[in-house]
N, C-alpha and C positions, 0 to 999 in steps of 0.2 A: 330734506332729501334722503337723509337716512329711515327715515321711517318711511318713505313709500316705497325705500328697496326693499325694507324688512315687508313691509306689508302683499310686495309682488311672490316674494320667497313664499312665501305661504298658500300661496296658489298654485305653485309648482311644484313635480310630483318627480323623484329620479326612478328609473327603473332599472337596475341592473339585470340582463338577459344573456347570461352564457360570459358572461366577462366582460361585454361593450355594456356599455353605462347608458341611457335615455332620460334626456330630461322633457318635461311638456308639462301644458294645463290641464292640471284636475278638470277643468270646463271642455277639456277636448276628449277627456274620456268617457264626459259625460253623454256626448252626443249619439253614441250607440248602449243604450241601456241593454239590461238583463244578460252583461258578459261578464268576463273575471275582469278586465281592466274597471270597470263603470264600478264594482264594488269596493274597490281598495279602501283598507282601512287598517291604524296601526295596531289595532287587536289580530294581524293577520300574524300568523308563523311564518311568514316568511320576510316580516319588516325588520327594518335594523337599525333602533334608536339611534346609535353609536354613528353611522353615517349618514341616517336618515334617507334611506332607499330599500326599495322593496327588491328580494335577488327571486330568478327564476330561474333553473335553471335546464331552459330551452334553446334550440335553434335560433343564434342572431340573426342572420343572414333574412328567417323566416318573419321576425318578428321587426325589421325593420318594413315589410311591407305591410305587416300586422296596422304598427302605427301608423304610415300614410295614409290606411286607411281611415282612419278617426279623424288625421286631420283633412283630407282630403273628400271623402267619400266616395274611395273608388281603391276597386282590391283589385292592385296587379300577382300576376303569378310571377312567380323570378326564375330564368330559363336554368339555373345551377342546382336549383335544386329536386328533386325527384316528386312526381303527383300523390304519389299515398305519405311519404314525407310530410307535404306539403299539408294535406287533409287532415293528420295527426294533428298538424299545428294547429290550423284553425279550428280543430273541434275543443284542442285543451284551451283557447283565448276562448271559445264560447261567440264563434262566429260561421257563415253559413259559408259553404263552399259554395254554393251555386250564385252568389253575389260576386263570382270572377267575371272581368270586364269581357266583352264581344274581341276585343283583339286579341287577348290570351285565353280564351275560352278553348278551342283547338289544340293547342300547344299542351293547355292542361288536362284536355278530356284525352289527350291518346295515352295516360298509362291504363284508361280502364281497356281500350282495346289490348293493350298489351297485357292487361290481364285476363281476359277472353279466351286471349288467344293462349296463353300458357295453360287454362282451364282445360283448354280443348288438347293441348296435346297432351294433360296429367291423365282425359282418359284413353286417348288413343294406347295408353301402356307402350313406351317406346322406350324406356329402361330396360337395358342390359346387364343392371346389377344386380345381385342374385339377393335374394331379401334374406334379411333374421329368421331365425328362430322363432321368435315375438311373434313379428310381421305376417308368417306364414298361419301361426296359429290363431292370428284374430282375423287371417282371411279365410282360413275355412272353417271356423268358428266354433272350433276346440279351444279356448282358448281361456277358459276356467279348469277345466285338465292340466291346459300346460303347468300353470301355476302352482296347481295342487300337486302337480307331479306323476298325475295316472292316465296318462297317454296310453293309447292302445298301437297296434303295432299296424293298425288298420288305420290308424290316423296318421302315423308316420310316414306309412306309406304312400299314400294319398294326395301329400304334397309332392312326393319326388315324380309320380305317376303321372300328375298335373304336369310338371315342368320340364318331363321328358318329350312329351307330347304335344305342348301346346307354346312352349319358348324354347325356341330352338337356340338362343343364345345363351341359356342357362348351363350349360356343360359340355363338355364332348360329347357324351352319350347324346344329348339332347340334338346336339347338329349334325351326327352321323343319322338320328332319324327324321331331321331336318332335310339330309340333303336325298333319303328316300323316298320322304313325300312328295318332294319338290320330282325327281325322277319319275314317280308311276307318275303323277300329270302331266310333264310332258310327252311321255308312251302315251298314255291314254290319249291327249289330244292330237298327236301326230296319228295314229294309231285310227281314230274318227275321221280325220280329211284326208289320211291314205287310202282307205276301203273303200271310199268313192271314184277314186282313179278306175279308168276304163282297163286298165291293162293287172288291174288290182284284183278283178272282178271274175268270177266263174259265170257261164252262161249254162241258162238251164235249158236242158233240151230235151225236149218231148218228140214221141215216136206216132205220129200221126198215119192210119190206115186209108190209105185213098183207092177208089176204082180207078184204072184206067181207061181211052177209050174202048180198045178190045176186049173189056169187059173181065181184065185181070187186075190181082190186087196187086197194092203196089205199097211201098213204107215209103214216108217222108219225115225227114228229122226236123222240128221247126224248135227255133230259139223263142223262148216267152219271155226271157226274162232273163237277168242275171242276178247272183248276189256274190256278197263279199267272200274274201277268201277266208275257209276254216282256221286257218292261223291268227285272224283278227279276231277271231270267235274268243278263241284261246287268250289272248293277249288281254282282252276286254274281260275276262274272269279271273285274270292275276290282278288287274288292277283294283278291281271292284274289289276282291277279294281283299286288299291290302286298306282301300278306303272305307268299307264297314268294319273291318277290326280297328283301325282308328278312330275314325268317329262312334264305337260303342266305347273302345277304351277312355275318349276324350270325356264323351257324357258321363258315365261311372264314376271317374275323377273329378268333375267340374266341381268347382266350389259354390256357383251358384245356378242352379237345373234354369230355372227362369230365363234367365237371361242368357245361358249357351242357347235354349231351343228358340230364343226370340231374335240373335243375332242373325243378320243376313248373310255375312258368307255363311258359317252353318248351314242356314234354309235351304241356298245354294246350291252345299253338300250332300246335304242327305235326299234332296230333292232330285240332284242327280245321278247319285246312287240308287235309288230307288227307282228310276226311269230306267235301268238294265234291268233288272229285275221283273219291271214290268214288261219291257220288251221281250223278255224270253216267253213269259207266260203267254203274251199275245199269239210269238212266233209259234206255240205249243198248238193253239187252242182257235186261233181266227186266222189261221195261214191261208184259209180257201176262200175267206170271204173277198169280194170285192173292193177295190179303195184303201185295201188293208196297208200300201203302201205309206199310204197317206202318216199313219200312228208311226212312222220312223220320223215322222217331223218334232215329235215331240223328244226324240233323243235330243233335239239341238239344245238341250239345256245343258249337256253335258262339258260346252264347250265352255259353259259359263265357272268352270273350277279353276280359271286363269287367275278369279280372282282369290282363288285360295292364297294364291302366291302374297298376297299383301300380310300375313301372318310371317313370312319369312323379310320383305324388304319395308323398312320405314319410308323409302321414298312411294310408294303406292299408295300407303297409308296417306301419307301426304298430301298426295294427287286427289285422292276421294276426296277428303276432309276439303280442299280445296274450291272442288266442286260442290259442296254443300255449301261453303259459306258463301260463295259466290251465286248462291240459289236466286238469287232477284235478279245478278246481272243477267243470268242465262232466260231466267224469264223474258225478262224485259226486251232481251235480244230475237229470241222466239215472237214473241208480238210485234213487233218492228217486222222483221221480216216476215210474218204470214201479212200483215197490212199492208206489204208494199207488194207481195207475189200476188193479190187478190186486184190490187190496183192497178199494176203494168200487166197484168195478164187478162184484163178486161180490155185497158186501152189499146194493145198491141192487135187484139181481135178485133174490135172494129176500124181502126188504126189498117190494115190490112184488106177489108172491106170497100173502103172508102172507094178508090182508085181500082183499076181493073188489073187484076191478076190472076193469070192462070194456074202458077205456079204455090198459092196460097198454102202455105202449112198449117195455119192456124185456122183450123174449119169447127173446132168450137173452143171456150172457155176452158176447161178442165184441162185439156189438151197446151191454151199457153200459159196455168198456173206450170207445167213441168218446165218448160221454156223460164218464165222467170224465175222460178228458184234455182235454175244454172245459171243464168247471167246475175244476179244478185249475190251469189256465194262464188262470182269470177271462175267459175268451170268450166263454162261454156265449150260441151258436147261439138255442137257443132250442125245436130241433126235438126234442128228448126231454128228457120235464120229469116228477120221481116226480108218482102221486098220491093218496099214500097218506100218513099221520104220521109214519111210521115211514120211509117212502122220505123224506119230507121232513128228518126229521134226518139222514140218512146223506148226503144231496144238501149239508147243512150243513156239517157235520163235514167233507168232501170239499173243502168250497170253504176249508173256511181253513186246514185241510191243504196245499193248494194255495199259500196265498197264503205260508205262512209257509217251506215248501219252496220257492220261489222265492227269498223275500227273501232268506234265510240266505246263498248262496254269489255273489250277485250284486254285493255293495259288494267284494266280492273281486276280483272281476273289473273292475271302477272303479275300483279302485285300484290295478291294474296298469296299465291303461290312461295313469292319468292320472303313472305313475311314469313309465314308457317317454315319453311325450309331453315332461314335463318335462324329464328328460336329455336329450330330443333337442334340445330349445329351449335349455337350457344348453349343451351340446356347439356347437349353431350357431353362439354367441357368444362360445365359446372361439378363442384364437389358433391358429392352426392349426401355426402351429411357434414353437416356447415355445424362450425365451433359455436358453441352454447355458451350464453350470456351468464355471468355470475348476477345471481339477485342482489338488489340491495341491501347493505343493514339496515335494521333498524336503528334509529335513531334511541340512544337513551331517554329512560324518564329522567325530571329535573330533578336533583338532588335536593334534600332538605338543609335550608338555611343554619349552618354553623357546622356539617359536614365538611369533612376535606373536597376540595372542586365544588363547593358551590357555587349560586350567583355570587354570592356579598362578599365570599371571601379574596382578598388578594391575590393575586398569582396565579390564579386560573376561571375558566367561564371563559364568554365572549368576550366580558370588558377587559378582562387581561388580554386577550389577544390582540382584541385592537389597539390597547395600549401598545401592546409590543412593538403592531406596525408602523405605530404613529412616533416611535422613538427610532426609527430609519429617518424617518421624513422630516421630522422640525421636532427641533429640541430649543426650540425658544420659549417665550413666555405664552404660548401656547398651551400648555401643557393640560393644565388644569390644578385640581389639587394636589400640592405637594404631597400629601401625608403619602394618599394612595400611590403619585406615579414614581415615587422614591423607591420602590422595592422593583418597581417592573424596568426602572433605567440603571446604566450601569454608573456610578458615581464618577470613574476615573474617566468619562470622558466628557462627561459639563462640569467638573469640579465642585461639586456641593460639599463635597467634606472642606473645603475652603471657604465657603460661605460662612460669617456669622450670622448672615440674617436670616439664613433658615437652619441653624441647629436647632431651634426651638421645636421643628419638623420632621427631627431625627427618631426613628421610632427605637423603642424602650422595651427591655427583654428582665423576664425577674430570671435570676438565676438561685437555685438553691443547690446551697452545697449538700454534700450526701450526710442522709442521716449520723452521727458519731451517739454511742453509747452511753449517757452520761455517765453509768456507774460503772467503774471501771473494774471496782472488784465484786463485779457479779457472778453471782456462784453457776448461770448458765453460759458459761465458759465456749460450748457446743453450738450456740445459736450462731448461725449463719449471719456475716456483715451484711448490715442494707445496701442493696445497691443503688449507687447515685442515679438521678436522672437525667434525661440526656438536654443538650442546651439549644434551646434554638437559637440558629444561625442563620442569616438570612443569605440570599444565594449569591450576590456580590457583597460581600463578608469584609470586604476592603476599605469599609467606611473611616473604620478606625474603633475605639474604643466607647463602649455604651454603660453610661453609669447609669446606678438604679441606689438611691436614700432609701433604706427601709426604716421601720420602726425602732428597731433593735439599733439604730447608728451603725450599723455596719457598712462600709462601703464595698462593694463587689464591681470588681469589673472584667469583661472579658474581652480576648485578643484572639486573632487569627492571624500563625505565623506562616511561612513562607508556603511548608508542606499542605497549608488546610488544616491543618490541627487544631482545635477551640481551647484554649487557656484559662482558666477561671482565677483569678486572683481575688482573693477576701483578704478585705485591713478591718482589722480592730485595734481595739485600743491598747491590746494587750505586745500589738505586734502582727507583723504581718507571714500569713500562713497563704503558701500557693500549690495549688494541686493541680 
């Protein structure tokens, strides 16, 4: 019986992982080859004769689903613990992540969205904290200058230029010009839909020469036309005036030309700046032509600098970003409803046809796509309405068609929303620079054998330690070898100095007494006494007395009294001398 327990023992492997202990079958590590568990061997650095277990020192919590897996064949993810966590683990066990079970599959793939999404708000730039020194110089990429220390006073500048202008949370200075850009656009836009106002407006009046019938002439003042009031004129040349010195100062200072002249607001801005400018030329040069009207259509770009405003608030920022990721739902919402306006706006025409009606609204196709794209998006105008039973289901069916193609892809898009808003509001109250890990030491090389701290010597290395531990826990016949666990236990409390049957065990110290001169009437009188050497004593010193026979008969032995003090007493034959 005892030999098929020794014989099972040996097919079982302990693993210590963070302080919890594992034990299992070599043959159950075996079943997933080419990992670190399937290789263990006691040539590893990390085994431990002494207790015979291999230590790791990893996440328990991760490695107890580690092992289910081997003996199981099925990797759960554990809801406590974090997904990139989690993926460390299994890449240092030498196992695949993508072998997570279909039930936890979801659970464990939302930190990649969560990391997406944090990706996406690191470039939106929605930090409020003013950067380094460092930081600034390797963004505008002086930053072999910095180092070396020959900054020019043009690169100095360049960053605060940048930061006045373009982050407005970066200082006072920055939000005082913050809150004047934000000011000319709203002038400027109020300023655009007030010069259209009727009462806003100058009317232009020409003097027109007419005959009478009596055959005299006669003036007629005729209105052709009106335009804005001269004061708008002006208004629209303070702003412009303020958004080309911006947007040249912004471009000059950009750290990177590329990418300002490619961003969209930008394009935007200059885009709509430039449409004043064109418009004066026009007004200069094509005022007589016909349809000249018309090229004031293309001012309407100007209205498009609301979106400047997303440089001043993150919640806009947001809203964009929002609606870009949400890019398939709005698709897919878009195709649903052109499907269904193409479908109820055919059947509602003939639907209409059918039966006699005089009053018929729908007298072609084109005419009821407008119809159902109001009863599908719940507006319904009100100005074509079926009037027929049959037009009346189709007008039905269309409306909840409508209603239920909206709802579907819309909480999708609220809940993008409201993910993005939340990480931003977590990230705001994150520390902006998070306490830095101390490295490991290194581990010492192994001492050579007969060194103080070696393996072999007593009292230190792992085997002393574990000795030490194992003189807490059982001090019975346990032990092992006397010789060695006699120095690492304390005597006075299993009483060995009372044992005769192991003083034979007691280890043995030569002691030499200090050199003495033999010639006493030596003529170098001057020579310095040798000094004694010192005695080893071993660390529970309490044993008692250790005699050593030398050659010469002499008996030595030494004591340790109450203080710690070492005693050396030598007897000869002459008498006995004590130092």
């Amino acid at each position: 019986m005892t030999m098929n327990i020794n014989m099972d023992s040996d097919h079982r492997v302990v693993l210590n992982v963070g302080g919890i202990r594992h034990e299992t079958y070599k043959a159950t590590l075996k079943k997933i080859p080419a990992t670190r568990l399937s290789r263990l061997t006691e040539a590893l650095g990390n085994y431990d004769p002494i207790l015979n277990e291999y230590f790791f020192d990893r996440h328990p919590g991760v490695f107890a689903q580690v092992l289910n897996y081997y003996r199981t064949g099925k990797l759960h993810y554990p809801t406590d613990v974090c997904g990139p966590l989690f993926e460390e683990e299994l890449e240092f066990w030498g196992l695949d992540s993508n072998q997570v079970e279909p039930c936890c599959w979801m659970t464990y793939t939302q930190h990649r969205d969560t990391q997406e999404t944090l990706a996406v708000l690191e470039r939106l730039d929605l930090d409020t904290e003013k950067p380094t020194e460092e930081e600034l110089a390797r963004k505008f990429g002086y930053e072999d200058d910095y180092f070396n220390g020959t900054v020019s006073w043009w690169q100095l500048m360049k960053p605060q230029i940048w930061s006045l202008f373009d982050e407005p949370y970066s200082s006072n200075a920055a939000k005082i010009v913050g809150v004047i850009s934000v000011f000319f656009i709203c002038v400027s836009i109020l300023s655009f839909c007030l010069k259209t106002h009727p009462d806003m407006r100058v009317p232009v009046i020409r003097n027109i020469t007419v005959k009478t019938a009596n055959g005299s002439t006669a003036w007629v003042l005729d209105k052709t036309q009106t335009n804005a009031h001269v004061a708008f004129f002006y208004i629209e040349c303070v702003c412009n005036a303020w958004f080309t010195l911006e947007i040249m100062v912004r471009f000059i200072s950009s750290p990177q030309k590329c990418e300002f002249i490619t961003s969209s607001v930008n394009i935007i801005d200059y885009i709509a700046t430039l449409s004043f400018y064109v418009d004066l030329v026009l007004q200069k040069f094509a005022s007589h032509l016909e349809n000249a009207d018309i090229l004031e259509f293309f001012s309407i770009i100007r209205i498009m600098r609301l979106f400047k405003l997303t440089r001043h608030s993150s919640g806009l920022k947001i809203l964009i970003q929002t609606f870009r990721a949400s890019a398939k739902e709005l698709t897919l919402l878009v195709f649903f409803l052109v499907l269904g306006i193409v479908i109820f706006a055919s059947l509602v025409y003939y639907a209409e046809r059918i039966q006699a009606n005089p009053h018929n609204d729908f007298n072609s196709i084109p005419l009821g796509l407008w119809w159902a794209l109001v009863t599908m998006t719940t507006v319904g105008y009100g100005d074509m309405a079926p009037k027929t039973y049959i037009g009346m289901f189709v007008g039905a069916l269309c409306a909840l068609a409508g209603v239920l193609t909206i709802a579907l892809p819309v909480p999708v898009i609220v809940s993008n929303f409201a993910m993005y808003y939340s990480h931003t509001q977590a990230r705001a109250k994150l520390p902006k620079k998070r306490r830095r890990i101390i490295p490991v030491e290194q581990l010492r090389a192994p001492r050579v054998t007969g060194q103080p701290g070696a393996m072999g010597m007593p009292g230190s290395g792992p085997m002393a330690r574990r000795m030490n531990q194992a003189k807490t826990k059982d001090l019975g016949p346990k032990i092992g070898p006397i010789g060695a666990s006699i120095v690492a236990m304390c005597p006075k409390n299993v009483g060995l100095h009372t044992n005769p049957a192991l003083a034979m065990c007691k280890p043995t110290f030569e002691v030499r007494p200090p050199a003495v001169n033999s010639t006493p009437n030596s003529t170098n009188s001057a020579a310095p006494p040798a000094t004694s050497k010192s005695v080893l004593i071993p660390r529970d010193a309490s044993i008692g007395k250790f005699n050593n026979n030398n050659n010469n008969n002499n008996n030595n032995s030494s004591t340790v009294n109450a203080n710690g003090n070492a005693t050396v007493t030598s007897k000869t034959e002459s008498g006995n001398n004590t130092k």
